[in-house]
C-alpha positions in Angstrom: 22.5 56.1 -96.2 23.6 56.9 -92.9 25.8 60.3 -92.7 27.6 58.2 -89.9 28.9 55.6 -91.9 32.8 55.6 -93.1 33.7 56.0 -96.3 34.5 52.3 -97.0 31.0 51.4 -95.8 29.4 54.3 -98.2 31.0 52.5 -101.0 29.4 49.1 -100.9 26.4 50.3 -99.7 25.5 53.8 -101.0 23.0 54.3 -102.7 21.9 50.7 -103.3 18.0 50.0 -104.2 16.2 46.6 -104.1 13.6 45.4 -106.1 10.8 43.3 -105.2 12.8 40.5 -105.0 15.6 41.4 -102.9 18.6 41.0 -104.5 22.3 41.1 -102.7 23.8 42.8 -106.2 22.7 46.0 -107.4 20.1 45.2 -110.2 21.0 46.5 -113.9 17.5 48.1 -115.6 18.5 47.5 -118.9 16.3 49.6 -120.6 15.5 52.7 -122.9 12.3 53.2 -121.9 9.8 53.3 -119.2 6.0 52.3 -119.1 3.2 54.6 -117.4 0.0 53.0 -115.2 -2.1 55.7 -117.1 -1.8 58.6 -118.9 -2.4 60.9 -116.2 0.9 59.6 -114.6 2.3 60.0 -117.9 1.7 63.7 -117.9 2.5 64.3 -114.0 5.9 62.6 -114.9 7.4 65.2 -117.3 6.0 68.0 -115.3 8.2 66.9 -112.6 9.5 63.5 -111.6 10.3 62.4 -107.9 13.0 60.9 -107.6 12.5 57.5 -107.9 10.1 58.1 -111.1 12.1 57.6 -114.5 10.8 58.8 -118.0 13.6 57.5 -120.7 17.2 56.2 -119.8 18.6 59.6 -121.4 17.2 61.4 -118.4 18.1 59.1 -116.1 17.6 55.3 -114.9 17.6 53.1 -111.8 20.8 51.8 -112.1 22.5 55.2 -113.5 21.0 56.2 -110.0 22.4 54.0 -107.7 25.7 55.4 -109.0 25.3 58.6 -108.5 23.9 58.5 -105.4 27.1 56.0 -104.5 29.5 58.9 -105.9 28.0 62.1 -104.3 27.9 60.1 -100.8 31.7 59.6 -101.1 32.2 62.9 -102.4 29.9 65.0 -100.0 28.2 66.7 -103.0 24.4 66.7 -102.9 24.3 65.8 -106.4 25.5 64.1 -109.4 24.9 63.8 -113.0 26.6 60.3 -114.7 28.1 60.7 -117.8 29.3 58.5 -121.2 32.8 59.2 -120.5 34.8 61.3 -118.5 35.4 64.1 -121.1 31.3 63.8 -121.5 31.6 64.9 -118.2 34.1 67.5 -118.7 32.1 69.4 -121.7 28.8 69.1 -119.8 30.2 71.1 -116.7 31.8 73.4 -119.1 28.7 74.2 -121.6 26.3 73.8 -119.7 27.6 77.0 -117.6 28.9 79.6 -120.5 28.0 81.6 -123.0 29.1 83.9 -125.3 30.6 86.3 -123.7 31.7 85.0 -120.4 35.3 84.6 -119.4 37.4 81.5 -118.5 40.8 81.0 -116.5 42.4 78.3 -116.6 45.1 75.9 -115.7 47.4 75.9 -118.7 48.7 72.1 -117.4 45.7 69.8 -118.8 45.0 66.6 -120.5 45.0 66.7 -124.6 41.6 66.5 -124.9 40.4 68.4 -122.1 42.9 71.3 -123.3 41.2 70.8 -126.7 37.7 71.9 -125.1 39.0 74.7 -123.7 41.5 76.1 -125.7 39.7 75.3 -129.4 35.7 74.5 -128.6 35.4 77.2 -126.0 36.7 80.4 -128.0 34.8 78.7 -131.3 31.4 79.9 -129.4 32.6 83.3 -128.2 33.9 82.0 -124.8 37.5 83.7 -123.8 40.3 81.9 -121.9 42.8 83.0 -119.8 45.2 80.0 -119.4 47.6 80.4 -116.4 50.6 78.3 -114.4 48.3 76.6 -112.1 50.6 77.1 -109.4 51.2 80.7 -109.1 48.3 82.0 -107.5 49.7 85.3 -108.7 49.0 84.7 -112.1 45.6 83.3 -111.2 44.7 87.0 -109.6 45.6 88.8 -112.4 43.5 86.4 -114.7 40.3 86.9 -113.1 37.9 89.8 -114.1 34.0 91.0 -113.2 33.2 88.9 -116.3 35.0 85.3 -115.4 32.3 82.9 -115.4 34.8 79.9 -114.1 38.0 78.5 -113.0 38.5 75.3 -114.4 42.0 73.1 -113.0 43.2 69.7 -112.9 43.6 69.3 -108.8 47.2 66.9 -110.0 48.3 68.1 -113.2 48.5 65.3 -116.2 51.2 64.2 -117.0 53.5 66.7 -114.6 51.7 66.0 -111.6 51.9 69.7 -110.3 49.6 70.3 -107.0 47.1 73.0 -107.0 45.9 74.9 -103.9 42.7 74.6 -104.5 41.3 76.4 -101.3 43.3 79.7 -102.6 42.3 79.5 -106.0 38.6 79.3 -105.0 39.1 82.0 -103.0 40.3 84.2 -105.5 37.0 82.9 -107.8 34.8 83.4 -105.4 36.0 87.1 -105.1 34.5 87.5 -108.6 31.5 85.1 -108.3 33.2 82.7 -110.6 32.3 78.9 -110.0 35.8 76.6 -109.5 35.1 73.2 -111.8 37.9 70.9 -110.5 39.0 68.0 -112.4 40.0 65.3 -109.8 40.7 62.2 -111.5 44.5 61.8 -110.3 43.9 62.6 -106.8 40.3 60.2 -106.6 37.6 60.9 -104.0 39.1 58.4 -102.1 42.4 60.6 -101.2 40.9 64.2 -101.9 37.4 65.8 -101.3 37.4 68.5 -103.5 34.3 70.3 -102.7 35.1 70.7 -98.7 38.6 72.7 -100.0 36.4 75.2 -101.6 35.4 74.1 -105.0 31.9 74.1 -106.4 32.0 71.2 -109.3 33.7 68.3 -109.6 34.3 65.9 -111.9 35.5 62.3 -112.7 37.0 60.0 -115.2 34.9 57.3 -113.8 36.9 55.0 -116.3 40.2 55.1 -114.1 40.1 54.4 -110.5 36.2 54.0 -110.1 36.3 51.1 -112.8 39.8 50.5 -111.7 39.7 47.5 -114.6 39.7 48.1 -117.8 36.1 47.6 -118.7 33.8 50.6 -119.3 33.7 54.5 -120.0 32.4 56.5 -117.5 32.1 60.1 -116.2 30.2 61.8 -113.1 30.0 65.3 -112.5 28.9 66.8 -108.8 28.0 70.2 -107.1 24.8 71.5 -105.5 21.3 70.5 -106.2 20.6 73.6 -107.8 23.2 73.5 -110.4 23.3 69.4 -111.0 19.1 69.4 -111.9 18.8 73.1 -112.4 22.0 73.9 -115.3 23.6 70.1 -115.8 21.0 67.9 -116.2 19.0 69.9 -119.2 22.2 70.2 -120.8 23.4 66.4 -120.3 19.6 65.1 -121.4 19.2 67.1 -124.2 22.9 66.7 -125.4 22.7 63.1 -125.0 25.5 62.0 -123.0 23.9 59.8 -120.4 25.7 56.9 -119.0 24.9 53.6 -120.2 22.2 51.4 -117.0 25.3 48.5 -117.7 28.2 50.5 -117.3 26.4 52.1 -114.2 26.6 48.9 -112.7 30.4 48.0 -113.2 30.8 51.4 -112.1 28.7 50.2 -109.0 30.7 46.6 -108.9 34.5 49.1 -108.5 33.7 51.6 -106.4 32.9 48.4 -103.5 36.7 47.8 -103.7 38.0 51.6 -104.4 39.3 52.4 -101.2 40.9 48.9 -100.9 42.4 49.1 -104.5 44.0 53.4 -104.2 45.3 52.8 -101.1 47.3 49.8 -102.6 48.1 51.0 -105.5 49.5 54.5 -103.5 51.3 52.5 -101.0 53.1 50.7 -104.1 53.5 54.0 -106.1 55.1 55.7 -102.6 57.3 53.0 -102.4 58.8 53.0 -106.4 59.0 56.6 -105.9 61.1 56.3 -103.0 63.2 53.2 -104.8 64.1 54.8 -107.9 64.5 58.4 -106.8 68.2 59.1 -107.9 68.4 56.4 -110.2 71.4 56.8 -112.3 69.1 56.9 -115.7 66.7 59.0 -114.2 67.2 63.1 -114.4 64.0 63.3 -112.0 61.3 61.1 -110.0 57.9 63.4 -110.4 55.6 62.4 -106.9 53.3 64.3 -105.0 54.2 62.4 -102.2 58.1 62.8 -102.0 59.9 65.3 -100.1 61.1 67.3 -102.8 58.3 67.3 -104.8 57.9 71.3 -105.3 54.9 71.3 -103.8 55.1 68.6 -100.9 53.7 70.9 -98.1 50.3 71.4 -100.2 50.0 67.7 -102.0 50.4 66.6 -97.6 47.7 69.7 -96.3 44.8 68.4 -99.2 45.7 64.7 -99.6 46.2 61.6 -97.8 48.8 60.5 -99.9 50.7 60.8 -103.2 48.3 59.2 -105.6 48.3 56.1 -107.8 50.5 57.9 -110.4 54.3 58.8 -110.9 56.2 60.1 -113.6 59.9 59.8 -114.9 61.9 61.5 -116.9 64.8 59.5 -118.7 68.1 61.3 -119.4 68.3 59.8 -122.8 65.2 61.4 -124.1 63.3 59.8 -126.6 65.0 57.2 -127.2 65.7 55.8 -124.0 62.2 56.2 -123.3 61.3 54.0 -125.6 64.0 51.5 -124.9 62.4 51.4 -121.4 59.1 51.3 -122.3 59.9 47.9 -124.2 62.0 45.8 -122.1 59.4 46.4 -119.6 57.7 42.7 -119.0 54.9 43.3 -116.2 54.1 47.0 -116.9 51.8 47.4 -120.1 52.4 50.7 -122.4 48.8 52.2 -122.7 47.7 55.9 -122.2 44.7 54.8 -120.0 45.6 55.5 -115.9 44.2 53.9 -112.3 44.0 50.1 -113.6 44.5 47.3 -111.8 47.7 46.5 -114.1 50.1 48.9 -114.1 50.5 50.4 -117.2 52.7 53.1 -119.2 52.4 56.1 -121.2 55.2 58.3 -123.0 52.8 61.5 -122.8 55.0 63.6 -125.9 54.0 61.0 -128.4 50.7 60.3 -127.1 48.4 62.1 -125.1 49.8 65.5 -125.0 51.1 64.8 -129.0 49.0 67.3 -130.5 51.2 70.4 -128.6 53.8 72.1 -130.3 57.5 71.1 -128.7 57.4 74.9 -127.0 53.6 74.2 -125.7 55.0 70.8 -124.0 58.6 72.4 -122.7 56.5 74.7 -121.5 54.2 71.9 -119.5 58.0 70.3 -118.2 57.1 67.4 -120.8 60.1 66.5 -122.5 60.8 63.7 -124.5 62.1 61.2 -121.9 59.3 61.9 -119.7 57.1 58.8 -119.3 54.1 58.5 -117.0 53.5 55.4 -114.6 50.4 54.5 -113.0 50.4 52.0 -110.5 48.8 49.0 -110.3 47.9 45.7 -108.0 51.0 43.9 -108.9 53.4 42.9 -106.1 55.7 45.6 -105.4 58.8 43.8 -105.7 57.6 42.4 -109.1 57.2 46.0 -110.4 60.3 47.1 -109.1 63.0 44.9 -110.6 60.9 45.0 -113.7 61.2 49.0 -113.7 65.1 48.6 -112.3 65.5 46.1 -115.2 64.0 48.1 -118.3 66.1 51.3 -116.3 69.1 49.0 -117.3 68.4 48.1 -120.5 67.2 51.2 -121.6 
């Protein structure tokens, strides 16, 4: 792959290896195993395999590959590890890093289950978190001690969508020799490169935007070399979250429209944003990508644009949330996020339901909040079916 080519062109053509018989679509090795020539090979193999040299699909696979060689050409990283799912992904950047002992700060704005690994798993095996207000750098400089081991953030908080700097944050890690894991699944690869603002791990959902419809889990992690085959990869191989060869390949068949489909689906988002900010029903329009977005400057500085995702907070609460969420006819209520279809959560009763009412007043998610992510539909559709539910509800 060609460090010249554009992003776009990386993403149809990254990666991609042809067998003998030259196929235009990436081939799926659907297979567990792998055979040897002789036994000598055999042995030379799980003393240390090039990289086109596969021992069981656990460890790795052709396929599984071509993905994450795809993904860390878009990202920049020199590595990547693909995952089951994205909070696969999640715990193997996490475990495969601490022990007990070590010392974690953290954004205190994450997703249910990714709140559940840190706040519940990582304390169970003598791991202590700090959790902090992801946007006050303040309170991330008092968190951090000679004995942090990482900095773990969502770069767009879920469901809130509060911006973090992450150049300054890494900063204040690196001062400690803390690695920064960075969670970017709102933000994409397409619309924010992580690892050039200063973190050193990264990690998708490759179920949302990569898939981008509604087919397969997925999850990549990427970083350096050292730390993808050195820390990550005996972890991920002996834990046994590898990514299944078939949905490597859908993963393969979405990111060749990715760019195409975020830039869409943000273009749309921008434009609801802008529609329905000061809506009568509406006590707030959350979007990175409008002026008074509390942190506008930062969400312009590290992103191209707002995001996929927008979130609204009905004055009737409850109730009027759920009146909207009904008389909605295009958008579909689901707590998945970066489909094709656009599709709607109420985050209190669903993702973030396991936190206490302080925990989510805390987090600014009250009960009319409802999250919106974007999808392909025609604008105008989406709007006067939003405008319409809005009515109704």
């Amino acid at each position: 792959m060609s460090a010249d080519w554009s992003p776009r062109t990386r993403l149809v053509h990254g990666g991609a290896r042809r067998s003998q018989y030259g196929e235009t679509s990436e081939a799926i090795f659907l297979t567990q195993g792998f055979v040897y020539p002789d036994a000598a090979t055999a042995e030379s193999r799980f003393i240390a395999s090039a990289p086109d040299e596969f021992i069981y699909a656990r460890y790795g696979n052709p396929t599984v590959r071509m993905f994450e060689e795809r993904m860390s050409g878009l990202e920049g990283a020199e590595d990547a590890f693909a995952t089951a799912s994205g909070m696969a992904a999640v715990h193997g950047a996490l475990f495969s890093q601490l022990r007990a002992g070590d010392h974690v700060v953290s954004s205190r704005a994450l997703f249910g289950s990714c709140l559940y690994i840190v706040e519940t798993l990582l304390p169970r095996f003598g791991i202590e978190v700090s959790f902090v207000d992801g946007i006050d750098l303040d309170q991330w400089r008092a968190a951090f001690r000679p004995t942090t081991r990482l900095a773990f953030l969502e770069s767009i908080s879920n469901p809130t969508l509060e911006v973090i700097d992450i150049g300054a944050v890494a900063d204040l890690a690196h001062g400690v020799g803390a690695c920064v894991v960075v969670d970017n699944v709102f933000a994409t690869p397409v619309f924010m490169r992580c690892l050039a603002l200063g973190a050193d791990v990264v990690i998708y959902s490759a179920t949302k935007h990569v898939d981008g419809q509604g087919r397969c889990l997925g999850g990549i992690v990427l970083g350096t070399r050292d730390f993808i085959r050195g820390t990550l990869e005996p972890f991920q191989k002996h834990t046994g979250g590898a990514l299944s060869p078939f949905n490597a390949w859908v993963m393969l068949k979405g990111m060749e429209t990715l760019d195409l489909r975020c830039r869409a689906q943000a273009g749309t988002a921008a434009l609801l944003a802008g529609e329905l900010h000061g809506h009568p029903a509406l006590t707030r329009v959350i979007y990175p990508g409008l002026p008074d977005h509390p942190q506008a400057e930062l969400s312009a500085r590290q992103m191209e644009t707002g995001g996929t995702v927008l979130s609204l907070d009905l004055a009737g609460g409850k109730e009027a949330a759920f009146r909207f969420l009904d008389a909605l006819e295009i958008v579909l209520i689901s707590n998945n996020l970066g489909d094709t279809k656009s599709l709607v959560t109420h985050p209190a009763t669903t993702t973030h339901q396991r936190l206490t009412p302080d925990q989510r007043t805390a987090l600014g998610i009250g009960d009319g909040l409802v999250r919106l992510s974007v999808g392909l539909e025609d604008p105008r559709d989406l709007l006067a079916d939003i405008c319409g539910a809005l009515d109704r509800a």
